[in-house]
C-alpha positions in Angstrom: 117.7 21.6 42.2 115.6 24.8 43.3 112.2 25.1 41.7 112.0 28.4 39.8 111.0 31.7 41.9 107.2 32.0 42.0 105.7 35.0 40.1 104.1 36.3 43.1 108.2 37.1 44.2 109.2 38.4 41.0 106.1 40.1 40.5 104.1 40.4 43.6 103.1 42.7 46.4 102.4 40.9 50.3 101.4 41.3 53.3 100.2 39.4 55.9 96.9 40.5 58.1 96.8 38.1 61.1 93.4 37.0 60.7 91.7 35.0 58.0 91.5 36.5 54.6 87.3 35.8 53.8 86.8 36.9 50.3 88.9 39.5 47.9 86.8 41.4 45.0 87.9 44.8 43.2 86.7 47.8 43.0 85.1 49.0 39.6 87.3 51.0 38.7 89.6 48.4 39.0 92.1 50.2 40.8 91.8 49.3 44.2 91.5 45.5 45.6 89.4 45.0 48.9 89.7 42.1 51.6 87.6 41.3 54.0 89.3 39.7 57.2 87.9 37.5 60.4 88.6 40.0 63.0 85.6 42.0 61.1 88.4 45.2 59.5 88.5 45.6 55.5 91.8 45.8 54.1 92.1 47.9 51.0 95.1 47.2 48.7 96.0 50.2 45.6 96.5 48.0 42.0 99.0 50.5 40.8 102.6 50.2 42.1 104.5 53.2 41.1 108.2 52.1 40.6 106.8 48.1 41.2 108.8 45.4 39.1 107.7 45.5 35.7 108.3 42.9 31.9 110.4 44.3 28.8 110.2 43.0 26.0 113.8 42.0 24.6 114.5 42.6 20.9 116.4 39.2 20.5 113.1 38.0 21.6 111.4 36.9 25.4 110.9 39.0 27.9 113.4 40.9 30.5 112.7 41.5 34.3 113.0 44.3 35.9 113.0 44.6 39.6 111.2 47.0 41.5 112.4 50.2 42.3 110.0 51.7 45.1 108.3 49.4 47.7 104.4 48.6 47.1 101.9 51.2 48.9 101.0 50.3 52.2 97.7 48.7 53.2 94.9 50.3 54.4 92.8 48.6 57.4 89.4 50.3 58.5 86.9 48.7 60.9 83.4 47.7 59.7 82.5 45.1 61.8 82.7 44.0 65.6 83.3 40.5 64.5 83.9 38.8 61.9 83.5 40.2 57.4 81.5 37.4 56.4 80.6 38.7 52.7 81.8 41.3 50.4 81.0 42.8 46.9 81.9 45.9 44.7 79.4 48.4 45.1 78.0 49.6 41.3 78.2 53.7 42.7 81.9 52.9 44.3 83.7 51.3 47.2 82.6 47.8 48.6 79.6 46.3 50.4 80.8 44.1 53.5 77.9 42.2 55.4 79.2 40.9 59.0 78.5 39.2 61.9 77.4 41.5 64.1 74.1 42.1 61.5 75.4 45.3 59.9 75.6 45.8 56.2 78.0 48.6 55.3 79.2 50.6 52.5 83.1 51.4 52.2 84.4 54.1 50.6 88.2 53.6 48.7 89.2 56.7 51.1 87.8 55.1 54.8 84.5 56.9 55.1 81.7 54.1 56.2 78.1 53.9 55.8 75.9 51.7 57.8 73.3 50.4 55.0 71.5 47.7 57.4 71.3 46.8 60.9 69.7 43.5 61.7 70.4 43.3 65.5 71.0 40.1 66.9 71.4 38.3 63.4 73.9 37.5 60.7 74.6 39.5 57.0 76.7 36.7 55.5 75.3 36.9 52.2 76.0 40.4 49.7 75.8 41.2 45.7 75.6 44.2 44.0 74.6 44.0 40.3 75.9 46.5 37.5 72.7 48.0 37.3 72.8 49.5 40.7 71.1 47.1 42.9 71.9 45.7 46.3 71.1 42.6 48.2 72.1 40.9 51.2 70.6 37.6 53.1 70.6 36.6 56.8 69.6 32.9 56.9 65.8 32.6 54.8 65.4 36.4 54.4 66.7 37.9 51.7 66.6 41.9 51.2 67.0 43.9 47.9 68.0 47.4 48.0 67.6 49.5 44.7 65.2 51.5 42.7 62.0 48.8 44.1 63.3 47.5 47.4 61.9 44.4 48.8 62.6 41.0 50.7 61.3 37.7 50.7 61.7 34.4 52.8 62.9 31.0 50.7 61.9 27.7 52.4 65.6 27.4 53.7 68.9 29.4 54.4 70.0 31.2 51.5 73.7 29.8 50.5 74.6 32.0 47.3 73.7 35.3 46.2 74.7 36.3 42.3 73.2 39.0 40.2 72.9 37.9 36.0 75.5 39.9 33.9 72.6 42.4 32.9 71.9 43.0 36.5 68.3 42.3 36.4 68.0 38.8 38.0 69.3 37.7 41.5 69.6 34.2 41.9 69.8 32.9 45.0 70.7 29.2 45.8 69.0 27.1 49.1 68.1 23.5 49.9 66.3 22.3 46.5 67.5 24.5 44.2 67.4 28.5 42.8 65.2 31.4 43.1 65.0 34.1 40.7 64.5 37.5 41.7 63.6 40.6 39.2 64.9 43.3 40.7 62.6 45.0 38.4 59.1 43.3 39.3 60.1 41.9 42.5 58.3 38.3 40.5 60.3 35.1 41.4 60.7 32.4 39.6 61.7 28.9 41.0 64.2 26.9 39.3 63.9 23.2 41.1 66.0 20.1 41.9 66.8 18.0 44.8 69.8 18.7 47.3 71.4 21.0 48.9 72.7 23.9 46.5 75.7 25.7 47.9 76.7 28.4 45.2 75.5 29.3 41.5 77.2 31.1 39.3 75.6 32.6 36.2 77.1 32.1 31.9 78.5 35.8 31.0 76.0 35.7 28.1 73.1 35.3 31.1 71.8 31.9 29.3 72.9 29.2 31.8 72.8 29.4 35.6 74.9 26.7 37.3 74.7 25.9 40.9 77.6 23.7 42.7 75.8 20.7 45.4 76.5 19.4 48.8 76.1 16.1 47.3 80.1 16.4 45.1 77.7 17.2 42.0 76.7 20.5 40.0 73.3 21.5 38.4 72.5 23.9 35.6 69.6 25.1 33.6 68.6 26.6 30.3 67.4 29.4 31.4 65.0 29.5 28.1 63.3 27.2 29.1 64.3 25.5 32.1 65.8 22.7 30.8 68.5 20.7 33.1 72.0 19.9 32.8 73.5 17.4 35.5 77.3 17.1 36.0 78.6 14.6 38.5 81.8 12.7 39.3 83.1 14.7 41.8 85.4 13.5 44.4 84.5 16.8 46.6 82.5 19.7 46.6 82.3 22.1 43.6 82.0 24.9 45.9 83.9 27.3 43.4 82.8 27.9 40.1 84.0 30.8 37.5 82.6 30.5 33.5 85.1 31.6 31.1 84.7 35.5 29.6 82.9 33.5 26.3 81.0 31.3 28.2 82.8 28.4 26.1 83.3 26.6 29.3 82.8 26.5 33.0 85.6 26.1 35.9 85.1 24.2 38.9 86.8 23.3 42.4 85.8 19.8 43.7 89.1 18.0 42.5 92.8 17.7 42.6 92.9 19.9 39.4 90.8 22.1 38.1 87.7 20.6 36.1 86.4 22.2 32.9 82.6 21.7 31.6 82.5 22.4 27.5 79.1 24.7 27.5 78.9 25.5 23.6 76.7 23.5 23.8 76.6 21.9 27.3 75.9 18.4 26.6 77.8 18.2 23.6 80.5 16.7 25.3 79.4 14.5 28.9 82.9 14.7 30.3 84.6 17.1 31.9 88.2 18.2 30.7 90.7 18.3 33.9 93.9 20.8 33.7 97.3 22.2 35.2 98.2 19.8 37.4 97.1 17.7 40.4 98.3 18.8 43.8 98.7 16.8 47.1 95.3 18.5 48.4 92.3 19.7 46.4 91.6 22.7 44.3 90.2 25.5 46.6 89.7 28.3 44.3 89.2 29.0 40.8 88.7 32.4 38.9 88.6 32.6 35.4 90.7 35.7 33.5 87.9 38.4 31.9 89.7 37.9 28.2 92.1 35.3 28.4 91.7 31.8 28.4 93.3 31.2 31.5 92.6 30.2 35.2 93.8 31.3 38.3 93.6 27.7 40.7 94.4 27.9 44.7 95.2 24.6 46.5 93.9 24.0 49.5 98.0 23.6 50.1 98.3 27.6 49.4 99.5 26.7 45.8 98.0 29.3 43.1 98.8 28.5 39.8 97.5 29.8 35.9 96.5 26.8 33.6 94.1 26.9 30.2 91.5 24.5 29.6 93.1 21.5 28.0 96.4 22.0 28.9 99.0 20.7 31.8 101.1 24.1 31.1 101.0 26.1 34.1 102.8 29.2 35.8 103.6 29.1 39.7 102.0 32.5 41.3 102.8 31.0 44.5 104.5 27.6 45.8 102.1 25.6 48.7 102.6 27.2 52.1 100.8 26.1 55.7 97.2 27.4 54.5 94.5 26.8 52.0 94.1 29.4 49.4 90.9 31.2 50.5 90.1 33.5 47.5 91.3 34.5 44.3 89.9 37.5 42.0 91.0 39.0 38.8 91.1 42.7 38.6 88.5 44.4 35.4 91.5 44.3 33.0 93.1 40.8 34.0 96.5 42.7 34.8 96.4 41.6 38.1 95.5 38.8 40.6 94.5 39.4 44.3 94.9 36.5 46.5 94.6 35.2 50.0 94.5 32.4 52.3 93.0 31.3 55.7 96.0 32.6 57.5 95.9 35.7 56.6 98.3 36.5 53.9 97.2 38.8 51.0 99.1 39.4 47.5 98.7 41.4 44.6 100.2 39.8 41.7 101.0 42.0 38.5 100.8 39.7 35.6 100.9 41.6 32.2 100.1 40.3 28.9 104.1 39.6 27.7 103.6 36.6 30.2 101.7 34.6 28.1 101.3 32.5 24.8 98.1 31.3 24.6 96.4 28.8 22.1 92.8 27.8 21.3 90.8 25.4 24.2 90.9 21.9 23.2 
């Protein structure tokens, strides 16, 4: 028998950009999805598909497909970098922040025109965030600049690995060998937030009381933030290096497996075991993004699988059946209407997935 057609064919846009696809993030507005690429171009994709396949609902019940009447809008490729995008963010004011190789931080505007923000001859920008309350940061190895209203840098003990603004936009935290620093972007104070290893990414609760980092050593951290208390979460075959809370902050998703592994945080500690769901691939999770409402999960494969799963539940929806390269990134657009993906060689999507898609029931 033939598996069922993918939703990224039913309902997809792609293209395929002949260089590694490094990160994807939208816009603000929400209507344009960027995507920065190895050979150092940003590719912008438009979220609206005028005459794109679409979902009716059917009186007798379900859902009908339609297919698309007009072909998806082109891409749009500028040059930003003479080597290679290493980071990228949505810029608070517009457009997107892409940090690069060649030690230039620029700004993107949605219609092509670039600004060069930063110039750090001779080193790397691999690191950027942008916080909703305006400010900017980007790091190159231990240094770590802030751009905003009270502009300043500081050097941590090691290289900075993770940069990630709190929801209110206040805090950056910023992960290295032996834990987090917090920044105000406010004061310019720092607070350090301690414990051994090597701490790869962090990723903060949407109701800014617990910041989790993911560890070298197949193991995440977290803390309390009111008072620094710890949480430690082990078990893992791999390394957690993707992590996405869920909109309600119920519960925290994690790469570092052959499915995607679920941490209960209301309260964490309440339950010591993690809650596995979807399904286990032939290679490990690459990629997980959690919708902004919904709760539902995006998961990539490092076998170029994506597929939706809740938390405690093997239910899943193929976006995309495994293909020669690992999924690379995966980002939900403001609304949760539609999915950008891509993968290390180069292929990029824009999956429409509307609400009449789903029948969702309370997280185990």
């Amino acid at each position: 028998m033939n598996a069922p057609p993918a939703l990224i064919e039913l309902l997809g846009a792609r293209w395929v950009a002949e260089a590694p696809v490094v990160a994807a993030v939208w816009d603000v507005t929400g209507l344009y999805a960027g995507f920065a690429l190895g050979d150092g171009t940003l590719a912008l994709a438009t979220g609206t598909w005028d005459g794109g396949p679409r979902l009716t609902p059917r009186e007798s019940g379900g859902v009908e497909f339609v297919q698309a009447q007009a072909p998806p809008t082109p891409l749009a490729r500028f040059s930003v970098h003479e080597g290679t995008c290493l980071g990228l963010a949505a810029d608070p004011a517009g457009g997107f922040l892409s940090g690069g190789d060649d030690g230039r931080l620029v700004h993107l505007n949605v219609d092509g025109a670039s600004e060069v923000l930063a110039d750090l001859a001779g080193e790397w920008i691999d690191l950027v965030a942008a916080s909703p309350a305006g400010s900017r940061a980007y790091a190159s190895g231990r240094r770590v600049h802030l751009l905003g209203t009270k502009p300043g840098s500081l050097t941590l003990p090691g290289s900075a690995t993770a940069l990630a603004f709190d929801p209110a936009g206040t805090q950056l935290a910023i992960s290295h060998q032996g834990g987090v620093t917090l920044w105000s972007a406010d004061t310019l104070d720092q607070r350090h937030l301690a414990w051994p290893g090597y701490h790869r990414t962090v990723a903060w609760s949407p109701d800014g009381r617990y910041l989790v980092s993911g560890m070298e050593e197949n193991a995440l951290h977290g803390w309390r933030l009111s008072d620094g208390g710890d949480i430690e979460m082990g078990g893992y075959p791999g390394q957690p290096r993707s992590l996405s809370f869920s909109a309600d902050s119920r519960f925290l998703a994690t790469s570092g497996g052959l499915r995607p592994v679920c941490w209960r945080f209301d309260p964490p500690g309440g339950d010591d075991q993690p809650h596995e769901c979807g399904v286990a691939g032939k290679t490990p999770v690459s990629q997980v993004a959690c919708h902004p409402t919904h709760p539902l999960i995006a998961v990539g494969y490092h076998c170029g699988a994506v597929l939706l799963c809740q938390p405690g539940s093997g239910d899943v929806l193929v976006v995309k059946h495994s293909g020669s390269s690992p999924v690379s990134t995966v980002a939900w657009s403001p609304d949760g209407a539609r999915l950008a993906l891509g993968t290390e060689a180069g292929e990029l999507a824009l999956v429409f997935l509307p609400d009449l898609l789903f029948r969702f029931r309370s997280p185990g």
